[in-house]
Structures are given as structure tokens and as C-alpha cells.
C-alpha positions in Angstrom: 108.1 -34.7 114.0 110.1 -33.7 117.2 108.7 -33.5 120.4 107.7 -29.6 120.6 106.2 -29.7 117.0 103.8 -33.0 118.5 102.9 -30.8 121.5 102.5 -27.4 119.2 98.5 -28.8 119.1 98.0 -28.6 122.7 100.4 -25.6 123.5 102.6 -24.0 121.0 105.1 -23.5 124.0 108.1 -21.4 122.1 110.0 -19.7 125.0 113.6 -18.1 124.1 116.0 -15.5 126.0 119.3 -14.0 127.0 122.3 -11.7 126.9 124.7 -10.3 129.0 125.4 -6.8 128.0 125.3 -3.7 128.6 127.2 -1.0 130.0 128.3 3.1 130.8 126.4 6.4 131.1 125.1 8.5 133.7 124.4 7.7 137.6 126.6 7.8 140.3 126.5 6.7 143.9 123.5 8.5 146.2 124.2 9.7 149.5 122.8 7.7 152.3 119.3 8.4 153.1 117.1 7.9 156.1 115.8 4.3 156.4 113.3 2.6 159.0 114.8 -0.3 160.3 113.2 -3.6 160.6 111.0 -3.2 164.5 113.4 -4.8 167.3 114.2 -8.5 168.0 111.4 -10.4 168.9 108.5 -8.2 167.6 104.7 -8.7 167.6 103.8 -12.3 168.3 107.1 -13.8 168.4 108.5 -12.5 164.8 111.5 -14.0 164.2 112.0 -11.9 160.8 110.2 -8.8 161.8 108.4 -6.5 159.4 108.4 -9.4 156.8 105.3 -10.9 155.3 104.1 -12.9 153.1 105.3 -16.5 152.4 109.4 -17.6 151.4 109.5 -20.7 149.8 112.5 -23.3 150.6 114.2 -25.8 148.7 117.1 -27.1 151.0 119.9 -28.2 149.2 119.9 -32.0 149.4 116.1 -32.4 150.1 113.6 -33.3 147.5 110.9 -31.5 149.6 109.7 -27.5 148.9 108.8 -25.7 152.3 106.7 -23.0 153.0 108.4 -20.5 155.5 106.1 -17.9 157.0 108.2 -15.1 156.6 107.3 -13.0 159.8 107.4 -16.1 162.4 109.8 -18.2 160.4 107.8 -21.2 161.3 108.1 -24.4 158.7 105.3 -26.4 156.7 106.3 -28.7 154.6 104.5 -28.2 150.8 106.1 -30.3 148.0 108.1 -33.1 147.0 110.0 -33.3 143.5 110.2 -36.3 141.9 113.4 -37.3 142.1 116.2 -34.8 142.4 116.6 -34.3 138.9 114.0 -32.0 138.9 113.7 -28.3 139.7 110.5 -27.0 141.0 108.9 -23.4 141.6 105.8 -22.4 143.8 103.5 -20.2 143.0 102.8 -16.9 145.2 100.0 -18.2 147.0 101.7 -21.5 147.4 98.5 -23.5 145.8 100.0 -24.3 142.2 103.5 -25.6 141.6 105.6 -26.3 138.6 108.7 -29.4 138.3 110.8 -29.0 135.5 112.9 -31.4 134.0 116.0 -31.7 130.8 115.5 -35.0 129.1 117.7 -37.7 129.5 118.4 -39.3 125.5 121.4 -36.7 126.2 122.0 -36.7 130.1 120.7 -34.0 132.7 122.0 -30.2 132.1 122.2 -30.9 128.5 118.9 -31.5 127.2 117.4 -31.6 123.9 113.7 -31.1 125.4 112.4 -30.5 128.6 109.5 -31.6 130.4 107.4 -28.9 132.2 104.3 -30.4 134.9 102.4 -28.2 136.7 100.7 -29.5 140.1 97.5 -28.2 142.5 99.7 -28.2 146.0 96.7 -29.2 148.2 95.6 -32.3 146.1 99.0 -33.3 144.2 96.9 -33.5 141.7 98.2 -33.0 138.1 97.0 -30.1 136.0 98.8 -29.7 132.8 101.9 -31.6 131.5 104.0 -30.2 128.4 107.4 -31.0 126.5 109.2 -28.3 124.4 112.6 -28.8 122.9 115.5 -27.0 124.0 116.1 -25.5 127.7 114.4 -23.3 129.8 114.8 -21.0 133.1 113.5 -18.8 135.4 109.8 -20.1 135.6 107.6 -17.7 137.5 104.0 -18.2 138.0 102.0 -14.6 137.6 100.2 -13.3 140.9 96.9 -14.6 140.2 98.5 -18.4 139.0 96.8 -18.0 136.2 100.5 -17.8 133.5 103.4 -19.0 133.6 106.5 -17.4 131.9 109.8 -18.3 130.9 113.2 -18.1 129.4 114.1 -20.6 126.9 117.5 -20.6 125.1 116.4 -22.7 122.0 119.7 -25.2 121.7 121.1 -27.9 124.0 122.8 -26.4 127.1 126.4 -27.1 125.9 125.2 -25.0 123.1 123.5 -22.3 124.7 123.7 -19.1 122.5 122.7 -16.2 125.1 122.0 -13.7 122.4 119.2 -16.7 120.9 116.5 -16.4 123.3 113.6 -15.2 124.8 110.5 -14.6 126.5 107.0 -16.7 126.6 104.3 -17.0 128.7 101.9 -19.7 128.9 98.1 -19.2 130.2 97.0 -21.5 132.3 93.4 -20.9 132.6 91.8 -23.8 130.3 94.8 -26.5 131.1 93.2 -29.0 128.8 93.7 -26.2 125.9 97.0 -24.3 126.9 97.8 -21.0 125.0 101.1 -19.1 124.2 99.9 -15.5 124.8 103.6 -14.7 124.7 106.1 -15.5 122.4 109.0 -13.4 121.8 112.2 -14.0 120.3 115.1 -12.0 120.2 118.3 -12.0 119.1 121.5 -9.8 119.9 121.1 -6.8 121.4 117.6 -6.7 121.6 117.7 -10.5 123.8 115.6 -10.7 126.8 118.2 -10.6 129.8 115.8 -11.1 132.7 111.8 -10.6 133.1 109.3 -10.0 136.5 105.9 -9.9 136.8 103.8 -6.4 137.3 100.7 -6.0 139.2 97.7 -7.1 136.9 99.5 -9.6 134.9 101.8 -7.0 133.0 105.4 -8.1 132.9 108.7 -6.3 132.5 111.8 -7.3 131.1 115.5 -6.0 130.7 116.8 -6.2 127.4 120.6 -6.5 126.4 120.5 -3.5 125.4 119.6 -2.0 128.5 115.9 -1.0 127.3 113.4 -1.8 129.9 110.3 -3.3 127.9 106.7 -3.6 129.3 104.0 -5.6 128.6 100.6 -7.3 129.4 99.8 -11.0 129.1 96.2 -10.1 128.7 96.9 -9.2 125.3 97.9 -11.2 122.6 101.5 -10.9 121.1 102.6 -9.3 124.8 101.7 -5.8 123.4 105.4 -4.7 124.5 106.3 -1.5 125.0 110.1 0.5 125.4 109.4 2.4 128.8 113.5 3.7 128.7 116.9 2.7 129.5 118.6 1.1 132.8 120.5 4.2 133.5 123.8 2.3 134.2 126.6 4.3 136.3 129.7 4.4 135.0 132.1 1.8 134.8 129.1 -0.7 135.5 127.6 -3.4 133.5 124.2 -4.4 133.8 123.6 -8.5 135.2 121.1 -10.5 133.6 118.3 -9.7 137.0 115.6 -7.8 137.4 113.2 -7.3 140.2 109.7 -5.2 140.2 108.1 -4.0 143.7 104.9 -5.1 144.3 103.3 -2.0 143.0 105.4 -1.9 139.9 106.3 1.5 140.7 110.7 0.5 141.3 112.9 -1.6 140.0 115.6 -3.5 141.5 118.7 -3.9 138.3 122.2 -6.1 139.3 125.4 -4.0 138.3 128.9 -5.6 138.2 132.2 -4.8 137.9 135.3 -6.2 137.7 138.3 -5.1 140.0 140.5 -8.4 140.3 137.5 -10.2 141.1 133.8 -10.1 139.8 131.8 -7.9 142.1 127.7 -6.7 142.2 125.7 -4.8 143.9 122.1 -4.6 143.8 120.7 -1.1 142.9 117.2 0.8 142.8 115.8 2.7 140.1 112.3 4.2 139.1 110.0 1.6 136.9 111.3 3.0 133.5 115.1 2.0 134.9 116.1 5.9 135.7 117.6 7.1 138.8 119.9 4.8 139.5 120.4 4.3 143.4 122.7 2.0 145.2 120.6 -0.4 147.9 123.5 -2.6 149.0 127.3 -2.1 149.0 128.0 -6.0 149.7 130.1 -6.6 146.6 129.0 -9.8 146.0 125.1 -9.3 146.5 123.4 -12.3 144.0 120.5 -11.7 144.0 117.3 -9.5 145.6 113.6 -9.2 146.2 110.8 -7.4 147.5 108.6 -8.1 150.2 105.0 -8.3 149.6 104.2 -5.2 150.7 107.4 -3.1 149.5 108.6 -2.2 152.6 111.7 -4.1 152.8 114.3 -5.8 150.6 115.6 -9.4 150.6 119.0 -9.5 149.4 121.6 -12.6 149.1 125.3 -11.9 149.2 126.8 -14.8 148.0 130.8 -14.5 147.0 130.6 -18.4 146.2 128.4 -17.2 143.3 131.5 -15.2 141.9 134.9 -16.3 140.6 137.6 -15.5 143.6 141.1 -16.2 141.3 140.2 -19.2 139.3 138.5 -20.2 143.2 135.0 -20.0 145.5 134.7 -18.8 148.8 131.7 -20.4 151.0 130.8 -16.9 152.5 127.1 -16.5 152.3 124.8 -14.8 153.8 120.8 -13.3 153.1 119.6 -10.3 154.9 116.8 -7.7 154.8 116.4 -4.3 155.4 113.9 -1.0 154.6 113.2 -0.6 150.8 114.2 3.0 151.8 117.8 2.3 152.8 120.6 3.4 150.6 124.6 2.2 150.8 123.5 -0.8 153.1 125.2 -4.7 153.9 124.6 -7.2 155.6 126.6 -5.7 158.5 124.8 -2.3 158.6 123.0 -1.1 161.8 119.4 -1.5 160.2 120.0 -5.3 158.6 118.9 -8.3 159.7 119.6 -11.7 158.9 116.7 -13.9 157.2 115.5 -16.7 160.2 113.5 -19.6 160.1 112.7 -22.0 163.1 114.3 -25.4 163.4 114.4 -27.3 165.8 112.4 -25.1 168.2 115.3 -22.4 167.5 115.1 -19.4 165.2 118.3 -19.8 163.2 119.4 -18.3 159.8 118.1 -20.0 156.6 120.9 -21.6 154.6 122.1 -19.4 152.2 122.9 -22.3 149.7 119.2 -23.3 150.1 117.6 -22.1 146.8 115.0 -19.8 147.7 112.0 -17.5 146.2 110.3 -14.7 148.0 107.5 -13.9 145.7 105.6 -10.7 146.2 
């Protein structure tokens, strides 16, 4: 009996996921429209990331400790340590639950066979629920409330990772001596599960390969998924494997790439059922985005490191924010602002490299 089939009793964890597809039709590029800038330097009670809320949590690259920046101020807690720095680690929203992954080691680190999943109460250390399922798994997010947990899970080894063999589960925490799999979906080709987010009152969304924009509700057994419509991809676009849902569930942010001599992306805006495409920034090489808590501004990460530069990597980085309502905007736009923490009794940029989560 292999190691998930000896933990089926306890959780029945089957995860799956992923395939990068998807391209053509409609769109185009939106004028600019008005945006409100972030308030001036300094703002209310020393802000050094004004207009931000909420919490952004820290992993700096060489540290086995998770930090808690307070977005607005910038200021520094420490929260977490992983075990050693073969683990990877995600916070919950609130900060009060955390999760430290891990790939076996019968077949070396970033090629696992199984992978151990621990979940943690942040205040006491103390353990809550400990699982092992085989295969590999990404992109843990806890839901709003803490209550699930959700991944993707590409069922084989890593050196055999088949992106159109995966999926999407979610596990519910609530009863940790008796986890469930509300969740279980696996896909396969076009109909794999590229990327997922969480929607207000434990509903999910995910992208498919296909470019179908799926909703669901982890409330209800099976997932109780529904097609909502189609990314609505510009032309001469393909569609990345991100999504990111506004705090209200009302937008979408969707990754589009395209290829002239280099890989490029942008990170673009469109209505909950993926229609309306809009562009947000015009970077090139934006990675990766995210909401703040209260959907008035955008997070986004433009790192050309993260794409191929002629068989080479550049070390340009950089994460910025501006209004959600900003169209056509980069890091060097008028109404941008560089993300800040403090260190050292100085407000300074956060290192782009650090990996980072901004949950909302």
C-alpha cells in the first residue's frame, strides 16, 4: 500500500492540475482611463506604502523565517520559521494558520514521489494536521476564513510532470483529526486546471486550458463547478497559467504572453466571467499580480529574470502598486509606487526575489 492509499483513511487528499494553453479571439488594447493615485509620500501616520492595507507576507530568499509586513507602515514582525530550507511554507490571510510543505527525499528534493503537507496554529506553533500524498503539489492557498486548503497536484514525479494530468482539490480543515476532500477534480487536456483563487464565501475560481473560467463552492460536495465563460484573449496572446480574483469576486486579473524574440506578459483585467479584456500594466515582463484587500489597488511584480532573455536572465526586478482603476500602467508611470518595508529604521523597497503573498 503506498503512502497516499495508507493516508486515504484520514484524508483522501487527491489534488491534480495544469496546462498551458490557450490562445486568439477578440479584445484589444483599452485607452487609458482615469486612475487615483496612491495619496502622496509619507501619508497618514507615517505610511510608507500608502493606500495599502492589509498584511504581505515575506519569505526572504536565504531565510528560513516567514515575516509579516504591515502593508501600509511597512513595519516587520517576525511570524514563522520552516523547518529547514527544504520546505516551502504559505500563511494564511489572517496570518494565524500556516502550511510547510515538503517533496520526499527516497528520490531527492524537486523530484518527489510523495509530499508531506503540515499545517501549524502561528501563535502556539502548535501542530494541527499532518498528511502525506503521493506525487507533487503547488500553489497552496488557505481560503479567507482558514477553514480549506486547496491545491494543484500534478500526480507523477517532477521529472515527469505531465501539465495536461492535473488538477484541483481542496481539503477542509474544520475537524483536523478527520480531514475531508470536499474537492477533487481531475482533468486532463484541454479541460486541465491552469490556475485557481479563492472567491468571497469560500467559492473558488479557476482558469481552465481551455480558457473557460469555472466557478465553484467548497461548501458543497464535488465543488459544484460551474462554466461562467471564456478568458476573452486578445489577439496574438496566449493565456499564462495565473489567475487573480478581487476581493469582491466581481474582476479578474488573467496573465497574457507573447513572444517577440523574447517571452513577454502583461497582467490584464477582465470582468468575473473573463470578458472585457483590459490591459493594467504594460511592463512586459510583469510575473505576477494581486489585489489589495480592499480592491483599491493592484500589486504587480515585473520580473524579466522570470523570463528567458536569449538562452539568458536578467536580474531586473522590481514590485510596484497602483489604483485598480489604472489602465496601460508600469512601474515607471506617474501614479506607481514601489512596494516598501522598513529595515533598519529605513523604508526601503522589498526584495523583489523575496517570495511574497499578498492575500486579500
Amino acid at each position: 500500500m503506498n503512502k497516499l492509499q495508507r493516508m486515504s483513511a484520514i484524508a483522501g487528499l487527491g489534488l491534480a492540475v495544469c496546462a498551458l494553453v490557450g490562445c486568439g479571439g477578440g479584445g484589444g488594447d483599452p485607452a487609458v482611463d482615469g486612475s487615483t493615485p496612491p495619496p502622496p509620500g509619507g501619508g497618514t501616520g507615517g505610511a510608507v506604502n500608502p493606500g495599502l492595507s492589509g498584511s504581505i507576507y515575506l519569505a526572504p530568499v536565504g531565510s528560513l523565517d516567514y515575516l509579516r509586513v504591515d502593508a501600509a507602515s511597512g513595519v516587520v514582525a517576525p511570524l514563522a520559521r520552516a523547518s529547514s530550507n527544504k520546505y516551502g511554507m504559505i500563511m494564511s490571510p489572517d496570518g494565524s494558520r500556516y502550511a510547510q510543505f515538503v517533496h520526499d527525499s527516497v528520490v531527492g528534493q524537486e523530484n518527489s514521489e510523495f509530499m508531506t503537507l503540515e499545517v501549524y496554529d502561528t501563535a502556539s506553533k502548535a501542530l494541527i494536521t499532518k498528511l502525506e500524498f503521493d506525487g507533487f503539489a503547488n500553489n497552496f492557498k488557505f481560503s479567507p476564513d482558514n477553514r480549506f486548503l486547496a491545491a494543484i497536484r500534478y500526480p507523477d514525479r517532477v521529472s515527469e510532470i505531465d501539465l495536461t494530468e492535473s488538477g484541483l482539490a481542496i481539503l477542509d480543515l474544520a475537524d483536523p483529526a478527520n480531514l475531508k476532500t470536499v474537492v477533487n477534480f481531475s482533468r486532463t487536456f484541454k479541460n486541465a486546471v491552469s490556475a485557481y483563487d479563492w472567491l468571497p464565501g469560500n467559492q473558488f475560481v479557476y482558469l481552465r486550458a481551455d480558457r473557460a473560467i469555472v466557478k465553484g463552492s467548497a461548501l458543497v460536495a464535488g465543488g459544484n463547478e460551474t462554466v461562467t465563460g471564456t478568458a476573452d484573449v486578445p489577439a496574438d496572446l496566449f493565456l499564462s497559467r495565473f489567475i487573480n480574483a478581487s476581493p469582491d469576486g466581481s474582476q479578474l486579473l488573467l496573465s497574457f504572453f507573447w513572444i517577440d524574440g523574447t517571452t513577454q506578459s502583461d497582467i490584464w483585467i477582465t470582468a468575473a466571467d473573463g470578458s472585457g479584456s483590459q490591459r493594467y500594466s504594460t511592463g512586459k515582463y510583469s510575473s505576477g499580480a494581486s489585489w489589495s484587500p480592499d480592491g483599491k489597488y493592484i500589486v504587480v511584480v515585473n520580473d524579466a529574470g522570470a523570463f528567458s532573455q536569449g538562452g539568458a536572465s536578467t536580474a531586473y526586478c522590481r514590485r510596484w502598486y497602483a489604483s485598480s482603476s489604472g489602465r496601460n500602467l508600469s512601474e515607471t508611470s506617474a501614479e506607481a509606487r514601489p512596494v516598501k518595508y522598513i529595515q533598519n529604521g529605513n523604508a526601503v523597497e522589498i526584495p523583489c526575489r523575496d517570495g511574497a503573498g499578498y492575500p486579500n
